[in-house]
C-alpha positions in Angstrom: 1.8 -4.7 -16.0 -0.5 -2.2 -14.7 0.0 -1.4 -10.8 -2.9 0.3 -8.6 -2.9 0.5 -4.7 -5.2 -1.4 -2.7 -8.8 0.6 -1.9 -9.4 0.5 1.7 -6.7 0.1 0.2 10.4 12.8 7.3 12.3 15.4 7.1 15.1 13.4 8.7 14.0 12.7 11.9 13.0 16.0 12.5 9.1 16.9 13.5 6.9 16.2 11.1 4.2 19.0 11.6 2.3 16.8 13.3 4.3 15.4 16.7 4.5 12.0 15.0 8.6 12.2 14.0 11.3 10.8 16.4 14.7 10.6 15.1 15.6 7.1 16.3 19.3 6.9 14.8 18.5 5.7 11.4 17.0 8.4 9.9 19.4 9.6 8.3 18.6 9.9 4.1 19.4 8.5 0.9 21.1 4.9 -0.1 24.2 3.1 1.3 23.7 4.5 5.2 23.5 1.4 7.8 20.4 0.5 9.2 19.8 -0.2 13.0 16.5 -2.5 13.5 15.3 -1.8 17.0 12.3 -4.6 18.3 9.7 -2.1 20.0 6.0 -3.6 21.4 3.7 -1.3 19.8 0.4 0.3 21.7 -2.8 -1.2 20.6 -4.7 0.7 17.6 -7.8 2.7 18.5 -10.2 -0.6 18.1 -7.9 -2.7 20.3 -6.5 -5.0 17.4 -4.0 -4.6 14.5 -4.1 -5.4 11.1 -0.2 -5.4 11.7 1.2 -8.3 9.3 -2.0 -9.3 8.3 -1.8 -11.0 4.4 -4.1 -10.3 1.7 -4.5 -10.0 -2.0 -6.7 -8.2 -4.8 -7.2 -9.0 -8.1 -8.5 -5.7 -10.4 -11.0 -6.2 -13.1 -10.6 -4.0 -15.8 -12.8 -2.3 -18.2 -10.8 -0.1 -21.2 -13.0 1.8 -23.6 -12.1 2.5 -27.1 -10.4 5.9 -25.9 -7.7 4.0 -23.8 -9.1 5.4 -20.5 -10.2 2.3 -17.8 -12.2 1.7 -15.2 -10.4 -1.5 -12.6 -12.7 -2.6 -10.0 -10.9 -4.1 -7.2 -11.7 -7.4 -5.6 -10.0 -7.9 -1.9 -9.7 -10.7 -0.1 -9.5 -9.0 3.5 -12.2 -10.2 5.9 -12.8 -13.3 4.3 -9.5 -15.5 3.8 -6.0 -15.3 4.5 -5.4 -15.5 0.5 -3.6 -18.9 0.8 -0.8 -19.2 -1.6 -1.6 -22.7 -3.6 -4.9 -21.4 -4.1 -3.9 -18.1 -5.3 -1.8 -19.8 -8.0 -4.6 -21.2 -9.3 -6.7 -18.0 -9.8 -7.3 -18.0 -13.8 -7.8 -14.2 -14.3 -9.5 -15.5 -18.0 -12.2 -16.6 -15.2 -12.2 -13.4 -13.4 -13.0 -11.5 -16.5 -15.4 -13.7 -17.8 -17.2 -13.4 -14.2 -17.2 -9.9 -14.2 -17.4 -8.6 -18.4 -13.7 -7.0 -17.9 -11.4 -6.4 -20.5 -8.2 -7.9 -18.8 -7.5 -9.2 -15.0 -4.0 -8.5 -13.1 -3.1 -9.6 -9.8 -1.8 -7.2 -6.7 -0.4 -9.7 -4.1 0.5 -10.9 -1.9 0.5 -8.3 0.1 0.7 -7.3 4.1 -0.4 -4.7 5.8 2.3 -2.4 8.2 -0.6 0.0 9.2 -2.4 -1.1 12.4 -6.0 -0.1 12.0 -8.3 1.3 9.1 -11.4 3.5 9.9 -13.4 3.6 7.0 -15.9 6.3 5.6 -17.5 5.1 2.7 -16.4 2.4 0.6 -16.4 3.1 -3.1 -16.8 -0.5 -3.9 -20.1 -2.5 -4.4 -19.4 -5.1 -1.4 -20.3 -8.1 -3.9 -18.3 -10.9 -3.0 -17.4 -13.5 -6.0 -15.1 -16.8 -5.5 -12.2 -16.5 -8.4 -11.2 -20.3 -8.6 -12.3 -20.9 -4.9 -10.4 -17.9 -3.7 -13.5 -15.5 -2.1 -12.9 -11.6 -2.7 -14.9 -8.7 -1.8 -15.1 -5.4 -4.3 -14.0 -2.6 -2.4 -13.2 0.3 -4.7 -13.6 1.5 -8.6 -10.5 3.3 -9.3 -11.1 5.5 -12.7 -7.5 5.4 -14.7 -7.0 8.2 -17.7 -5.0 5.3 -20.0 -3.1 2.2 -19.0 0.0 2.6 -18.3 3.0 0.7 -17.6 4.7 -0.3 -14.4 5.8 3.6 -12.9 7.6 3.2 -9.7 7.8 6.6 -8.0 5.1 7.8 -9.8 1.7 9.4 -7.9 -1.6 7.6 -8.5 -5.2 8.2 -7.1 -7.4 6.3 -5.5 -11.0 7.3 -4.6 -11.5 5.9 -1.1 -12.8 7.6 2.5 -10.6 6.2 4.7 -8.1 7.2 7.8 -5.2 4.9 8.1 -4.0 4.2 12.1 0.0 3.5 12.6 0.4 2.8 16.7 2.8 4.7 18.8 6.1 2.4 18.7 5.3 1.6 15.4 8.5 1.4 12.8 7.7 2.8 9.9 9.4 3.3 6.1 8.6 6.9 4.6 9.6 8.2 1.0 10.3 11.7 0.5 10.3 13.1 -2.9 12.3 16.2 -3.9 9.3 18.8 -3.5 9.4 17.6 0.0 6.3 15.4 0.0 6.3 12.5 1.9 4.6 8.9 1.6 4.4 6.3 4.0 4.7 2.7 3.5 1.3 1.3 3.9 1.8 -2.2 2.8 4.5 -4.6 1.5 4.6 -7.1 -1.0 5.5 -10.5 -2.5 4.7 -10.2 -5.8 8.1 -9.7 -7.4 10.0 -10.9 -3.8 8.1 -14.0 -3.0 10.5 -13.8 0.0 10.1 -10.4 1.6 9.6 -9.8 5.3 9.1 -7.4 7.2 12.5 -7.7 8.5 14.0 -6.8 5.3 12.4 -3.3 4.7 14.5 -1.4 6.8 17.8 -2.1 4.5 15.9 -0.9 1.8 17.5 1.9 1.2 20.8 0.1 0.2 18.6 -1.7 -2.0 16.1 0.5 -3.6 16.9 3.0 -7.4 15.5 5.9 -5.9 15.5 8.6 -8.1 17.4 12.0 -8.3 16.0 13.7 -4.8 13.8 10.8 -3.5 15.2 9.7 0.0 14.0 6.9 2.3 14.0 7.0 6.1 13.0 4.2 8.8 11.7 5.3 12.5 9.6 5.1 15.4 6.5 6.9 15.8 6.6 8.3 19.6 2.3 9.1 18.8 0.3 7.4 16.9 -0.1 8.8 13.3 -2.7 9.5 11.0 -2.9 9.2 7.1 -5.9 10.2 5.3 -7.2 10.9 2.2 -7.7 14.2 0.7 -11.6 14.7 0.3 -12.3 11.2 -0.8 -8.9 10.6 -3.0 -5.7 9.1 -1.7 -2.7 9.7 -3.5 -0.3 6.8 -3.4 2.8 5.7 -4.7 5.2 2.1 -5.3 8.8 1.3 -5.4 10.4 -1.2 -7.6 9.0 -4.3 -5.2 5.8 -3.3 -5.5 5.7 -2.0 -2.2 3.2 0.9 -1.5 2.7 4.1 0.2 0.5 6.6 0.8 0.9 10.4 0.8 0.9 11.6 4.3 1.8 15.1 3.9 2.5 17.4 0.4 5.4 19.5 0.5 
């Protein structure tokens, strides 16, 4: 199944070029190393509320033409529903692309959010809002794909979006470094392929994850709050095996 990132949507503990990195005793790299969750009340986000934990879930419209290149326009169900879980179920994506002229439907969610506030430029999207078997979604984003592909965990993707991404001071967060030294920061977490993922579980990840040859994963605690943004309208992103995403943060 084709995966994209929603549109909105460490070097070990060690500084991360940006005052953001604080070594918090867990950081050390790579599976099988123990895990120590620490409970820490995180600052309020620059607009005074979080989008912390908050649940959502896209569906992406696809258009294919005969060269095998797609466009996926993606419908979001943040701002307008909680994307409750019977009626999600119930979506027929045969529906979704009849709606919208599509050549195929998939589903991205459920999802949550671990960022805590989103400042958004311009939205790429068309803002039309259309109920997919009484489940209201927004479109946010068009996100232009070479071919389809399958499933690629690990593997960099781009999404054209004008956005800056907000994780609080005492924030925990889950970063991916790949062996060129880039890293990528967890920006949501999903129940797609875990119905019964928490946020509880994602610092253990590491024992749990296939990382590839030179991929590492670290868990801390921002000691300042830290910026991601995209890179002149394009954010490059990237998905474990759970369907979990991240977000380039800074290239090595």
């Amino acid at each position: 199944m084709l995966v994209l990132v929603l549109a909105f949507a460490g070097c070990n503990g060690t500084d991360d070029g940006a005052g953001n990195a604080s070594k918090d005793g867990d950081g050390e790299a790579g599976r099988g190393a123990s895990t120590t969750m620490t409970t820490v009340s995180p600052s309020p986000p620059r607009n005074g509320s979080t989008l912390h934990g908050v649940r959502y879930c896209e569906i992406l419209t696809i258009a294919v033409t005969p060269d095998g290149s797609a466009t996926a326009e993606v419908w979001n169900t943040m701002g307008l529903n909680d994307c409750p879980q019977d009626t999600w179920e119930a979506v027929d994506l045969d529906d979704a692309v009849a709606q919208t002229g599509a050549s195929t439907a998939v589903r991205n969610g459920p999802r949550y959010w671990l960022l805590d506030g989103i400042e958004p430029g311009t939205l790429d999207g068309s803002l039309e809002v259309r109920s997919f078997g009484g489940l209201e979604m927004r479109s946010v984003a068009f996100v232009e794909l070479p071919a389809l592909r399958s499933d690629a965990a690990y593997t960099e993707t781009s999404v054209r979006r004008d956005t800056v991404f907000t994780f609080a001071a005492g924030r925990r967060i889950y970063e991916l470094t790949a062996p060129d030294g880039s890293i990528y920061v967890m920006q949501s977490y999903s129940q797609q392929d875990v119905p019964t993922q928490t946020v509880d579980d994602l610092a253990s990840l590491r024992t749990r994850l296939d990382l590839p040859r030179g991929w590492t994963f670290m868990t801390r605690v921002l000691t300042e709050d830290l910026l991601v943004e995209d890179d002149e309208g394009v954010a490059t992103v990237v998905t474990d095996e759970f369907r979990n995403t991240y977000q380039l943060r800074s290239r090595g």
